[in-house]
C-alpha positions in Angstrom: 0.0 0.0 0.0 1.1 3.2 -0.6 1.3 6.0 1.5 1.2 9.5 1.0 0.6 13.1 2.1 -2.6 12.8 0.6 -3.1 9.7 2.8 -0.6 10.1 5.8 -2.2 11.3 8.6 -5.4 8.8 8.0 -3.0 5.5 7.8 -0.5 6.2 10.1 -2.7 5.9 12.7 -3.9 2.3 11.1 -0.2 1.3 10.8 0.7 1.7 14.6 -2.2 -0.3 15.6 -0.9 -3.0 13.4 2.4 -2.3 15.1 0.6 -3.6 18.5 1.6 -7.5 18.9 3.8 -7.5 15.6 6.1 -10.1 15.5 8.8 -8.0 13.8 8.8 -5.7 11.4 10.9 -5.6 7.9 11.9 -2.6 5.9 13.9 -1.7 2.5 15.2 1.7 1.5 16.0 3.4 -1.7 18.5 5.9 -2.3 19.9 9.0 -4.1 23.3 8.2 -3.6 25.7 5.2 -2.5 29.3 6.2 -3.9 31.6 8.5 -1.6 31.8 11.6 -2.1 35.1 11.9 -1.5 36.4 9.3 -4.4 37.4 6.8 -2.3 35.7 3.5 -2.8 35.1 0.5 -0.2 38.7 -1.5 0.4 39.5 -4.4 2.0 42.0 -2.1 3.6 38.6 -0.9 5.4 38.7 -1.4 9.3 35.1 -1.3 10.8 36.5 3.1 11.5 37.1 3.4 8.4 34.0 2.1 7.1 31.5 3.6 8.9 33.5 7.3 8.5 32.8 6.4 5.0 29.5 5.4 4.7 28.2 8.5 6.8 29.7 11.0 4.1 27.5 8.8 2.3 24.5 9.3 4.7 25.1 13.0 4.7 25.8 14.2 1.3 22.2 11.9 0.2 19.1 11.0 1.1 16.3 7.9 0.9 13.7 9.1 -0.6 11.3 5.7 -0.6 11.2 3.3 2.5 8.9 0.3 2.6 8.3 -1.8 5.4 6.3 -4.8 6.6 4.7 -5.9 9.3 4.6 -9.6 10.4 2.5 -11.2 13.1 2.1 -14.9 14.5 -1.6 -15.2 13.5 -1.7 -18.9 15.2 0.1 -19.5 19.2 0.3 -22.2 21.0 1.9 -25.5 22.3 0.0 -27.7 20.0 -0.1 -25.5 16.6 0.6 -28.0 13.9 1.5 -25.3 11.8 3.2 -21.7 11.5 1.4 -19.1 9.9 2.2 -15.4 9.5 0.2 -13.0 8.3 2.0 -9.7 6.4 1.0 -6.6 5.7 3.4 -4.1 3.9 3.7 -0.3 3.5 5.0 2.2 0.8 6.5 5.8 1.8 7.7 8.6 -0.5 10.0 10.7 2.3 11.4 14.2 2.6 12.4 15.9 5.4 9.6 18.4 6.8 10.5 22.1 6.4 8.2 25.1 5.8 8.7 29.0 5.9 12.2 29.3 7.5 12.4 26.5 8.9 14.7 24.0 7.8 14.9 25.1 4.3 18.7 25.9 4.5 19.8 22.7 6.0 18.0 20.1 3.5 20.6 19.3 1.0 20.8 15.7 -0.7 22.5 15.4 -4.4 21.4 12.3 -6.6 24.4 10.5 -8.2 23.5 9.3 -12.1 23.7 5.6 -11.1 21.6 5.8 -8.7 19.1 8.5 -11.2 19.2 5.5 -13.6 18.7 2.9 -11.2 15.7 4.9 -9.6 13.8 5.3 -12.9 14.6 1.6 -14.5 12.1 0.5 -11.2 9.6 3.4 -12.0 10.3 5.4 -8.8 8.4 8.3 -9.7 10.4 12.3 -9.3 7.3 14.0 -9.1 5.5 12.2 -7.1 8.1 12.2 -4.4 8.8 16.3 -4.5 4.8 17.0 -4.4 3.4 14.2 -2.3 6.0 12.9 -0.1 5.3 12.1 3.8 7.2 14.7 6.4 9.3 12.9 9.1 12.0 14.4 11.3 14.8 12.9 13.9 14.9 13.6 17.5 17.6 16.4 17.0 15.0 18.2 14.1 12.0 17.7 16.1 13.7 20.0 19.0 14.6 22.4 16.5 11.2 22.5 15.2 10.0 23.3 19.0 12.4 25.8 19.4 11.0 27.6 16.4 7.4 27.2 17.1 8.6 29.0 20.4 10.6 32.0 19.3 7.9 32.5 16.0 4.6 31.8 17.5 3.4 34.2 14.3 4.6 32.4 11.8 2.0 31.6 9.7 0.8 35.6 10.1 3.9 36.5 8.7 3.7 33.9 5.6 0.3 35.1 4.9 1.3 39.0 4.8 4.5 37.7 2.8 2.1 35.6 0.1 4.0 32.3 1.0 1.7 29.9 1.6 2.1 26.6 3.8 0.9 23.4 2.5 -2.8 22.8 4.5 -1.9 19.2 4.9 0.7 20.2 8.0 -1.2 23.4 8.7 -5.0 22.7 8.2 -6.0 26.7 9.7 -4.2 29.4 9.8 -3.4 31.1 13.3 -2.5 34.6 14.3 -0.4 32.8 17.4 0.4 29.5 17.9 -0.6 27.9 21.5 0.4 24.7 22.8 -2.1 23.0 21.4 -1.4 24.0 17.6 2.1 23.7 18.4 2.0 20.0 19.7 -0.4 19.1 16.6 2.1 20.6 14.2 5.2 18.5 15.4 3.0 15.6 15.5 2.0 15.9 11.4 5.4 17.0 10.7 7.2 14.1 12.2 4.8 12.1 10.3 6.7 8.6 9.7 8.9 9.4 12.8 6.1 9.0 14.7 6.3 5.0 13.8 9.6 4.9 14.7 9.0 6.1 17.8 6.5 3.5 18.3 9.4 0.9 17.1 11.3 1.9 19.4 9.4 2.0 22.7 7.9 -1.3 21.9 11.2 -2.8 21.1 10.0 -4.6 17.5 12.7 -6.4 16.5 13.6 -5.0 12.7 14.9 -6.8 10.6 17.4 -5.8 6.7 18.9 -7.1 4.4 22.5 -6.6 3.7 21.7 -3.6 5.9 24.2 -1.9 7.0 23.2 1.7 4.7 19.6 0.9 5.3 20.6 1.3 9.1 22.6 4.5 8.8 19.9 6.2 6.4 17.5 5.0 9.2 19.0 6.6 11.5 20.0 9.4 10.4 16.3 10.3 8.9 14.2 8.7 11.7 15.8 8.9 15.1 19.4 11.4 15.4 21.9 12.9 13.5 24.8 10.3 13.0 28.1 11.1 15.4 30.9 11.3 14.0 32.7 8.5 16.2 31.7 5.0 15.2 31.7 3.7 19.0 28.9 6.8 19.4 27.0 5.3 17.0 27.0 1.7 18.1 26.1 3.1 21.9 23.1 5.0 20.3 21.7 2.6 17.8 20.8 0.1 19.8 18.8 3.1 22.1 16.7 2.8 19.4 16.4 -0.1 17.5 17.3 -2.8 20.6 16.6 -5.7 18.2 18.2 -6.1 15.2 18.8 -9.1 12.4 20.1 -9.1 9.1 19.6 -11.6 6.8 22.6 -11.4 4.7 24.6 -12.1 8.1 22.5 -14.4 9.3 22.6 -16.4 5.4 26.6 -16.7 6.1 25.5 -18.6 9.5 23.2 -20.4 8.5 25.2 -21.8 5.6 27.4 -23.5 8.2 24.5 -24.7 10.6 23.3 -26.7 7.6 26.5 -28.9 7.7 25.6 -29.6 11.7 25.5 -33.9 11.4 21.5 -34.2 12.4 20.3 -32.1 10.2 19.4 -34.4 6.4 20.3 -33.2 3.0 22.6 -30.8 4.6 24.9 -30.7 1.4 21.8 -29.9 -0.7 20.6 -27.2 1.4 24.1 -25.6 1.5 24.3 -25.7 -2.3 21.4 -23.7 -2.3 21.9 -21.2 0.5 25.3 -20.2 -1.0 23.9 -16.9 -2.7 24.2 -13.3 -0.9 21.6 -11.7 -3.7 18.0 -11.4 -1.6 16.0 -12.7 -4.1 18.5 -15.8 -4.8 18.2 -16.4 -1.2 14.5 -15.9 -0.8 14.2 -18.8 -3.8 16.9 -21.2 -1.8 15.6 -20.8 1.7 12.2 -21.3 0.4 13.0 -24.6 -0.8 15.0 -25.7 2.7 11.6 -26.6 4.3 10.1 -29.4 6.3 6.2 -30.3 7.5 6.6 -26.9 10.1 8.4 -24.3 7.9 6.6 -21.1 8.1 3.2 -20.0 6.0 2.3 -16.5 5.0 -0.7 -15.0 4.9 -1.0 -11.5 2.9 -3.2 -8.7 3.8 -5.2 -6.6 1.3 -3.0 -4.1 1.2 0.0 -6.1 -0.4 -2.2 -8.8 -1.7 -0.8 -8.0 -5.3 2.7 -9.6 -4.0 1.3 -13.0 -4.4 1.9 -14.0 -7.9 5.8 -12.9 -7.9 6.2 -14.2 -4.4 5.5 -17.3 -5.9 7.1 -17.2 -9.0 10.5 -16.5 -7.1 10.1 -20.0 -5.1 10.8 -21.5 -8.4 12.6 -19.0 -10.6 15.4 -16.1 -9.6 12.7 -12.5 -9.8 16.2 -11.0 -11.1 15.9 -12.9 -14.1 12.4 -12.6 -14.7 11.0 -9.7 -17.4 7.9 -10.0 -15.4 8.0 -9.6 -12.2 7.6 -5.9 -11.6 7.8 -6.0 -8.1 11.4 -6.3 -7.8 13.2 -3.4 -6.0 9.8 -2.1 -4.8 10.7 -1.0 -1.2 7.5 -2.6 0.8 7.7 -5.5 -1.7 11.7 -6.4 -0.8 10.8 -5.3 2.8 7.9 -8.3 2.5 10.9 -10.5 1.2 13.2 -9.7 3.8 11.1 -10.6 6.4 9.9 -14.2 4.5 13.5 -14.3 4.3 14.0 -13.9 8.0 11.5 -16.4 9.0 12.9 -19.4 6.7 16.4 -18.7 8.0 15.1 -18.5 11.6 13.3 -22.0 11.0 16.4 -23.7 9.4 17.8 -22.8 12.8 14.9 -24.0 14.9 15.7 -27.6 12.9 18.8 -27.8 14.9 16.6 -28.6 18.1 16.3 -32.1 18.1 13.3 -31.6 19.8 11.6 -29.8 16.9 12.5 -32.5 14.4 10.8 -35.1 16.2 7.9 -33.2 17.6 4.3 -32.8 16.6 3.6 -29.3 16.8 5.0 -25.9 15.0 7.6 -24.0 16.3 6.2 -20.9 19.2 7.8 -17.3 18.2 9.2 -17.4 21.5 11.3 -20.8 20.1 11.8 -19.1 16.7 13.2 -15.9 18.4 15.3 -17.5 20.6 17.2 -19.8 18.0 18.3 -17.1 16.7 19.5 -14.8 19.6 22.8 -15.4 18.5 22.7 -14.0 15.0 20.9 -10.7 16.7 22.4 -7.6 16.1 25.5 -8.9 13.5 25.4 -6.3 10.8 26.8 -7.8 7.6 29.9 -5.7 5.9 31.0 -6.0 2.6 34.4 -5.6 1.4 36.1 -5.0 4.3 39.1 -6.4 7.3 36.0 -6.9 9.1 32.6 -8.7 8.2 30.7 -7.9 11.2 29.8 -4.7 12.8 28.3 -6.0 16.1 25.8 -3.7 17.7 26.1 -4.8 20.9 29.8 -5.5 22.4 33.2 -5.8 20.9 33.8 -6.2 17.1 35.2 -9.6 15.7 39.1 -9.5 14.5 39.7 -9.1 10.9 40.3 -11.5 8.4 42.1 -12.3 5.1 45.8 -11.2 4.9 47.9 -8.6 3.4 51.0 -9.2 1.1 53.5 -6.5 0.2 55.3 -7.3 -2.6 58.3 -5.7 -3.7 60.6 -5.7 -7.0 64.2 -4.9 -7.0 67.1 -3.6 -9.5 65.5 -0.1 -9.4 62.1 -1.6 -11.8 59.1 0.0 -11.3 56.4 -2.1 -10.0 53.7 -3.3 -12.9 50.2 -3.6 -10.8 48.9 -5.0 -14.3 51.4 -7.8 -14.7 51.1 -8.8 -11.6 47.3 -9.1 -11.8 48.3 -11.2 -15.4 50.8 -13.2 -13.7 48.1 -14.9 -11.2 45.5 -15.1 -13.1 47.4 -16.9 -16.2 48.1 -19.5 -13.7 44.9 -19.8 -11.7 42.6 -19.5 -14.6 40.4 -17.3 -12.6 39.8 -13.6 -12.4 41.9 -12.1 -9.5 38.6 -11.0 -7.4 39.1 -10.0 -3.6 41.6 -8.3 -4.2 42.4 -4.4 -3.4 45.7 -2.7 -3.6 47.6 0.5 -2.9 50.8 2.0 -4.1 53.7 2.0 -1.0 56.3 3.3 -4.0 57.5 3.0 -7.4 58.3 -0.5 -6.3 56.3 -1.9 -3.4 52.4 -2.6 -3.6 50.2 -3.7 -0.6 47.7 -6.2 -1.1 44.5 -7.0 1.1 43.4 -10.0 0.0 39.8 -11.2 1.4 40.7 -15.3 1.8 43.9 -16.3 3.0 44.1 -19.7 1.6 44.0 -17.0 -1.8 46.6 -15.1 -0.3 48.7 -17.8 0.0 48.0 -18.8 -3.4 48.9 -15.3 -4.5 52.1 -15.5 -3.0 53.2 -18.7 -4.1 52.9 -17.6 -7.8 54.3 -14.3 -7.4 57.8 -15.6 -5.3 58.1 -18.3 -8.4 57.9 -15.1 -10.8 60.8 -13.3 -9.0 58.9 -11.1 -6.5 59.9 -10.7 -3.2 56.6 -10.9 -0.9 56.1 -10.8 2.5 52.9 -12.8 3.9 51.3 -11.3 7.3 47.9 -11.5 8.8 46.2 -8.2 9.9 47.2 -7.3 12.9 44.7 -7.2 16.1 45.2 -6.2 19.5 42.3 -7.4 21.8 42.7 -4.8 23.9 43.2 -2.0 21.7 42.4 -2.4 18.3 38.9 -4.4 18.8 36.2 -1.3 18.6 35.8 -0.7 22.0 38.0 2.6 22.0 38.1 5.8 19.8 40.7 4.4 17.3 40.9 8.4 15.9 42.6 9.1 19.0 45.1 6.1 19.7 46.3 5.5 16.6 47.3 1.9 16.6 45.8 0.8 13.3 48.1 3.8 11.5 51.2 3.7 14.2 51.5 0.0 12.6 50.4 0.3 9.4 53.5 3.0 9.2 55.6 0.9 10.4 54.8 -2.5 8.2 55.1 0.1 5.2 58.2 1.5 6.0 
């Protein structure tokens, strides 16, 4: 369903009573921009820092303008439910940040990078629509703002009207000589529009649930609940404040993926084959075919009951590939996916209770929930020393290695040839792999897998380099995210000194 200004203040209202007893909720984002600003592109030199510094000159310099979400409840309970049905109902929201007469009009600034332009007309994401009709929301930070305005200009709308500017009547249905309390409470309430089910999110502690989610997240953030901070370990501290529960499915696919191989668990190989995929519509079609007599059922409202025929479709076929189904990239529709996606996952891990395998009823929530307490609040990262930015406590160590390779007799280092060199005898494109220059002859390599790094070097000392193999290093005490790295300086006092 789609919602709009048109239509906002009428549904939202619908949508948190829908919130009460959800399950979880989903949600997808679209946006105007995903490449740095800055010209600096995601490395596998990245530390978790790094990364996130990254990603929020991202955040800032952009915007999302279309969110979808789902809702999902358990529509059956109970100890002797012989089966697990969900019923889903899913949301549409063009966004832009509320603003009106002098306020906030100098602040909103968001550019729209051409891949992302193309990308948002091949799915039909509609310009117009979104500058005209959009829903208002504002973060915590905004919202005082806003009150601090409404207090020092209480004759604000006086003064548009002398001036000829007039305010939209969906945020300000009357026109006031002086705003009272009353005015100026309903005001912030229509203008934090689809903040206000964040809020409700948040003090209900809904688990929310992504997909590969780690912008989604920031954008969230940044839109819905506070300005980012500028230190990553600020941002990890306030996150959790509020979103307390938080899954991803492309972290919890990597998990799962090894679970799968657990001895009591039949056609394990199979399964594994199938749930090797990162893509959320490849893994919506594999975990929808890892299923057993209690795997979950979904139940669509009438408000997203137009998903059915390409929900189905992608249980046999990859959506990616198909000319037809028009749904695909549709926030609400890939937030609906998400979630499905969430709940198959979720059951695989219920089958590792013996107890389930050999018992006669469904799975509760409760049991569903709690298999997967451990995957809650891993955010997956791509391309980077680390593959998990964990919400909640310390960061794992990186992974993969780094080789510096060096040529002597005064040559100049060839990136190129060495790229030709080992992939002439591997016979595979030389992927997971990121360099930089140290000099005219050294080069640093991060490569992602070690048992490739190895490989690497191998090939590389037969060809006459000289390479030096070393894991990243990682000082529990220190380097794990639990200090302000900005400040210390260990990742870039050794870096230094390795280089040098």
């Amino acid at each position: 369903m789609e919602v709009t200004r048109s239509n906002y203040l009428e549904i939202l209202p619908k949508i948190v009573e829908k919130l009460e007893g959800a399950a979880f909720i989903s949600f997808d984002a679209e946006y105007t921009g995903l490449k740095f600003n800055d010209g600096k592109l995601a490395s596998l030199f990245d530390d978790i820092v790094q990364r996130y510094e990254k990603l929020r000159r991202v955040v800032l310099s952009n915007s999302a303008p279309q969110f979808g979400i789902s809702i999902f409840h358990r529509i059956n309970e109970g100890e002797n439910c012989t089966e697990q049905i969900y019923s889903v109902d899913a949301y549409s929201f063009h966004l832009a940040e509320a603003c009106f007469a002098d306020f906030n009009m100098t602040k909103i600034k968001a550019s729209v990078d051409t891949e992302c332009c193309q990308f948002l007309k091949e799915i039909k994401f509609d310009y117009n629509r979104w500058l005209r009709n959009s829903v208002p929301y504002l973060n915590n930070k905004r919202t005082e703002e806003l009150k601090e305005y409404l207090d020092k200009n209480p004759n604000f709308m006086e003064k548009c009207s002398l001036e000829e500017r007039p305010l939209d009547k969906t945020f300000f249905p009357e026109t006031v000589k002086v705003v009272t309390p009353e005015h100026k409470n309903e005001i912030i309430q229509r203008l934090r529009g689809f903040s206000t089910i964040v809020d409700v999110i948040s003090e209900r502690k809904i688990p929310v649930v992504g997909h590969n989610m780690i912008l989604d997240l920031m954008y969230f953030f940044q839109q819905f609940c506070s300005d980012l901070p500028e230190q990553y370990v600020d941002f990890k501290a306030e996150v959790v404040k509020f979103l307390p529960i938080v899954f991803d499915t492309k972290y919890m696919t990597v998990r799962c993926r090894k679970m799968l191989k657990h001895p009591s668990l039949k056609h394990s190989k199979k399964d594994l084959a199938q749930l090797d995929c990162s893509g959320l519509y490849v893994i919506y079609n594999a975990s929808s075919s890892v299923t057993d007599k209690y795997s979950p059922v979904f139940m669509l409202s009438e408000n997203c009951q137009y998903f059915q025929v390409d929900l189905e479709r992608g249980k046999t076929m990859q959506l990616d590939d198909m000319e037809n189904a028009n749904l695909c990239h549709e926030p609400s529709f890939d937030a609906c996916v998400t979630g499905i996606v969430f709940l198959n996952l979720a059951h695989i891990a219920c089958r590792m209770d013996k107890e389930l395998l050999t018992s006669d009823c469904a799975p509760t929530m409760e049991k569903v929930m709690f298999s997967v307490r451990h995957l809650q609040d891993q955010i997956f990262i791509a391309r980077a020393s680390m593959k998990t930015m964990c919400l909640k406590g310390e960061d794992p160590r990186p992974i993969g290695s780094w080789l510096k390779i060096c040529v002597g007799n005064g040559r100049k280092i060839d990136i190129k040839n060495i790229f030709d060199t080992v992939q002439s005898v591997t016979q595979q494109k030389l992927s997971g792999v990121d360099y930089e220059e140290v000099s005219d002859q050294e080069v640093l390599f991060a490569v992602a897998r070690i048992q490739s790094a190895k490989e690497m070097s191998a090939i590389l000392q037969q060809s006459g380099y000289e390479v030096t193999n070393t894991l990243i290093p990682w000082d529990k005490k220190r380097y794990v995210i639990v200090e302000k790295l900005k400040t210390d300086d260990v990742y870039d006092t050794w870096r230094n000194k390795f280089l040098h």
